[in-house]
C-alpha positions as CSV (number, residue, x, y, z in Angstrom):
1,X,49.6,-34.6,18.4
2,X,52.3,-36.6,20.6
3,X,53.9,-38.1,17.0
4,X,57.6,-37.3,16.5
5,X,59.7,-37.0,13.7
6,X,63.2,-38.1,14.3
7,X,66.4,-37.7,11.9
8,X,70.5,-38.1,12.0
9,X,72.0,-35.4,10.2
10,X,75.1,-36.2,8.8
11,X,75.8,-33.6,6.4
12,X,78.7,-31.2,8.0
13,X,76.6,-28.0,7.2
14,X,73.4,-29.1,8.6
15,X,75.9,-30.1,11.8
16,X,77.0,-26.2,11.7
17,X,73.7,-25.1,11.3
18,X,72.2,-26.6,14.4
19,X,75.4,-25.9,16.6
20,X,75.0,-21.8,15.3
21,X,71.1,-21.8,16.4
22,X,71.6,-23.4,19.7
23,X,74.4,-20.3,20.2
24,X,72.0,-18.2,18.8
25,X,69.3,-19.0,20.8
26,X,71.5,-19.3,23.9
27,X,69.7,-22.8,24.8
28,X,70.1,-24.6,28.1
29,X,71.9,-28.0,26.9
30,X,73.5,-30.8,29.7
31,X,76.3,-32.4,29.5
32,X,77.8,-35.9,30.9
33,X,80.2,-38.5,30.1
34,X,79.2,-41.3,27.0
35,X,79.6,-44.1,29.9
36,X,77.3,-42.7,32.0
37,X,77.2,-39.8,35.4
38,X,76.5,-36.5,36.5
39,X,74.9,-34.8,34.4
40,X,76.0,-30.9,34.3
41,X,74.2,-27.7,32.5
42,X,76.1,-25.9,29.7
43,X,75.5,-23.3,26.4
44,X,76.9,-23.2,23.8
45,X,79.1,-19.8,23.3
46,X,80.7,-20.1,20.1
47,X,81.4,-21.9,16.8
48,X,85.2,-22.5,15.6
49,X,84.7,-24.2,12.6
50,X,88.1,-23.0,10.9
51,X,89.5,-25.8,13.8
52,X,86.9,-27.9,13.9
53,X,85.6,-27.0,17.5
54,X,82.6,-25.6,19.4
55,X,82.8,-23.7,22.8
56,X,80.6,-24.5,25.7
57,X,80.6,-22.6,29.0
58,X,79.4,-24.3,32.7
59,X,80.9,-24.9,36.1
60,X,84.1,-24.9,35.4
61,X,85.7,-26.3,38.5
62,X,82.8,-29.6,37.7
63,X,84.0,-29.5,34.5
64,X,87.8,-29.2,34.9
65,X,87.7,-32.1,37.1
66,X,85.0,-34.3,35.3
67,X,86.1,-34.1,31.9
68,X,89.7,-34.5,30.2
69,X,90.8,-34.0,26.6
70,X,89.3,-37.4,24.9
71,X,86.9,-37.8,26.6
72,X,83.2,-38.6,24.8
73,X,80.6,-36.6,26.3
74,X,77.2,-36.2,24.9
75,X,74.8,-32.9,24.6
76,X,71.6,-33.0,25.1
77,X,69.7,-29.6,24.3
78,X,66.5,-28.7,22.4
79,X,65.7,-26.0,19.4
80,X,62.2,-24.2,19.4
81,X,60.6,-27.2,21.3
82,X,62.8,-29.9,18.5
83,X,65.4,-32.3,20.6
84,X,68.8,-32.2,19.6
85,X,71.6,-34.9,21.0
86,X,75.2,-35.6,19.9
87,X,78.3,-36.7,20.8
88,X,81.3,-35.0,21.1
89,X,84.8,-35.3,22.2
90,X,86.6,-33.6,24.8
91,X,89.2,-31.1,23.3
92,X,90.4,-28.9,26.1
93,X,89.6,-27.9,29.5
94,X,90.6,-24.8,29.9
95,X,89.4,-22.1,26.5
96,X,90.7,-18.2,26.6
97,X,89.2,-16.1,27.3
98,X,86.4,-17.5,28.8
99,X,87.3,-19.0,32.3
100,X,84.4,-21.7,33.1
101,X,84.8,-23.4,29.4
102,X,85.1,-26.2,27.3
103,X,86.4,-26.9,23.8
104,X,84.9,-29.9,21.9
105,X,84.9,-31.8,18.8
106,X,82.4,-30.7,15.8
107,X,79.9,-33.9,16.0
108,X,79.9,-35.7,13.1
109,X,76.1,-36.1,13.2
110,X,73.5,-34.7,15.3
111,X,70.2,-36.5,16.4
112,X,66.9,-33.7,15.8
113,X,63.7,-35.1,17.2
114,X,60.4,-32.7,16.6
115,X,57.1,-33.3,18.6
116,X,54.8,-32.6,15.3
117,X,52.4,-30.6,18.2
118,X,54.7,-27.6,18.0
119,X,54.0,-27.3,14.1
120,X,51.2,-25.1,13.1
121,X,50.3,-25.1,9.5
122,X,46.3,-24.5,8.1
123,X,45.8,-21.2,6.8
124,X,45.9,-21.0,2.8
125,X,48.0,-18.7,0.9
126,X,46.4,-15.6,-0.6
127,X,47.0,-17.5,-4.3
128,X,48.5,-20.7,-5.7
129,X,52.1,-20.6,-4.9
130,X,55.8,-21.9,-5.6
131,X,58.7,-22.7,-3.5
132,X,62.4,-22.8,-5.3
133,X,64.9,-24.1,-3.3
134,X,68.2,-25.3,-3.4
135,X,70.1,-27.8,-0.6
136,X,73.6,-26.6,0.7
137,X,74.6,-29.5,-1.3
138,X,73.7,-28.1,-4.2
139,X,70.3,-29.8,-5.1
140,X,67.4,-28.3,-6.6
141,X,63.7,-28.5,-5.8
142,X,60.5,-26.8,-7.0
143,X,57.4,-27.6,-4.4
144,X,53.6,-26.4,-4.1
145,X,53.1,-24.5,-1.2
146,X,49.9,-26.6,1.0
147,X,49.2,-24.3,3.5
148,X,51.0,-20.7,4.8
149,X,51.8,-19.6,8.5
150,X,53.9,-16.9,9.9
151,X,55.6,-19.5,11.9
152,X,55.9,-22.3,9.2
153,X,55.4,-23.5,5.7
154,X,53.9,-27.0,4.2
155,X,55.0,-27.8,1.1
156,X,54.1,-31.1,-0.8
157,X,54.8,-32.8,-4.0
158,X,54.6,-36.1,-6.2
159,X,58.0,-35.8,-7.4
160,X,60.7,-35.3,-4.8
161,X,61.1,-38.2,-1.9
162,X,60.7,-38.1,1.8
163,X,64.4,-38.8,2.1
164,X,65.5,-36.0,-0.4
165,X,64.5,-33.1,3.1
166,X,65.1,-35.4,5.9
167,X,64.2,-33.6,9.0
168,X,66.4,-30.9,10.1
169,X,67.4,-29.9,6.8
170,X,68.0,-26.1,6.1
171,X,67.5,-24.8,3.0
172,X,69.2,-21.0,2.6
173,X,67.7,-18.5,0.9
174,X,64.4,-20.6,-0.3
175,X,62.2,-18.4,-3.0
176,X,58.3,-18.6,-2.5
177,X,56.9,-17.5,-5.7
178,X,53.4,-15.9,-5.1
179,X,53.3,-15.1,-8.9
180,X,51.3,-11.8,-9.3
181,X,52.0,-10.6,-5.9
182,X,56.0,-11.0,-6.2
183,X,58.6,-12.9,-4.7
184,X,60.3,-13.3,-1.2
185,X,63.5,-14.9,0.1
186,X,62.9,-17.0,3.4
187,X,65.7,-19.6,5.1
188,X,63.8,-22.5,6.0
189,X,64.1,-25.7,8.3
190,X,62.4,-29.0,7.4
191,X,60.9,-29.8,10.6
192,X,58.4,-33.3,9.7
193,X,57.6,-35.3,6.5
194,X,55.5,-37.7,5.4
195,X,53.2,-39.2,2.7
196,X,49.6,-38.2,2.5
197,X,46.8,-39.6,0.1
198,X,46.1,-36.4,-2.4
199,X,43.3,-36.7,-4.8
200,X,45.8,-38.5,-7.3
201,X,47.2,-40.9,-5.4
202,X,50.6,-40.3,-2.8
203,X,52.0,-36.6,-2.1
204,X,54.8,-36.5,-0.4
205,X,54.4,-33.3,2.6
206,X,57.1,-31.2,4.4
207,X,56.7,-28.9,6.8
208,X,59.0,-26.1,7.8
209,X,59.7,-23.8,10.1
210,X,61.4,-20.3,9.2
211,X,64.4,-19.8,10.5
212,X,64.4,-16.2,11.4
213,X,60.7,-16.1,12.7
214,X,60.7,-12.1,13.1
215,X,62.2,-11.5,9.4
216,X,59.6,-14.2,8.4
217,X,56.4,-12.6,10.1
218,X,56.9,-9.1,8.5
219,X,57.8,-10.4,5.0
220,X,54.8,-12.6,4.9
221,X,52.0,-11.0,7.2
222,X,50.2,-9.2,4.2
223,X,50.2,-13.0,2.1
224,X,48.0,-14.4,5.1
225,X,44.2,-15.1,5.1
226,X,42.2,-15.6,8.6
């Protein structure tokens, strides 16, 4: 399925979160002015957020003399198959201790596109189940768990909106309730949502990814049917 699920985060800790993965991950990313040119290969390397900056290392002596403090630049790099593009601005030129990089600007939103054919979601849980979780903002939500992966998670219900989880939303520490088998503690990443027609009229569904697949696949491999 070629459909894509595109959303702006705004919130600054859903920002953070997608600058740490792509230094997690180590991603490729490019890099060229908001005008237009050359566009030049980077990674991320670090997160400052105490002063409001991420690293990025690449060719130094390109970037040196490309880019100056102020300039807008954009990033272009991708999470687990997902698009991610921002804008940035040029803080510094020259970051110790590492010799070939660049400081920037935190973004103040980040663009996270998902082609919904990287999501795999169909097997059913072992028994009706829960998930309790709460935004970094604060917010609550309870949601029925559709179907169970050890890659991802759909969730659905009639009572919290599409635009409650946009896209790219991480919610820490989420709590599936499996009831008589126990409880487990999963960070998830809303990855698509959409309505679908249930046998009661409009459920609204979101599917996630987990954020630390390996953690995920261990906790959850005895909780999966064929």
């Amino acid at each position: 399925m070629e459909d894509v699920a595109t959303s702006l985060l705004q919130d600054p800790a859903d920002v953070e979160s997608i600058l740490r993965e792509l230094e997690r991950q180590n991603s490729a990313m490019t890099i060229r002015l908001l005008g237009g040119g050359e566009m030049v290969a980077t990674r991320l390397v670090a997160v400052a957020l105490a002063h409001g900056l991420f690293i990025h290392a690449g060719d130094a002596d390109r970037n040196a003399a490309q880019y100056r403090p102020g300039d807008l630049v954009c990033f272009d790099g991708a999470i687990d198959g997902a698009g991610v593009n921002f804008v940035s601005t040029v803080a510094s030129n020259r970051v110790s201790p590492w010799p070939m990089a660049l400081a920037a600007e935190l973004p103040a939103c980040v663009d996270y596109r998902l082609h919904r054919k990287f999501v795999r979601i169909g097997m059913q849980p072992v028994e009706a189940c829960l998930v309790r979780a709460k935004r970094r903002d604060g917010n609550d939500f309870v949601l029925t768990v559709h179907d169970l992966t050890a890659r991802g998670i759909g969730l659905r219900s009639v009572h919290v909106p599409l635009h409650a989880l946009p896209v790219g939303t991480v919610l820490p520490a989420a709590v599936l309730d499996f009831r008589s088998s126990g409880r487990l503690l999963v960070d998830l990443r809303v990855v698509f949502c959409r309505s679908v027609q249930g046998a009661h009229g409009i459920v609204n569904h979101f599917g996630c990814y987990y954020v630390d697949l390996d953690q995920a696949r261990q906790s959850l491999g005895g909780l999966l049917t064929a």
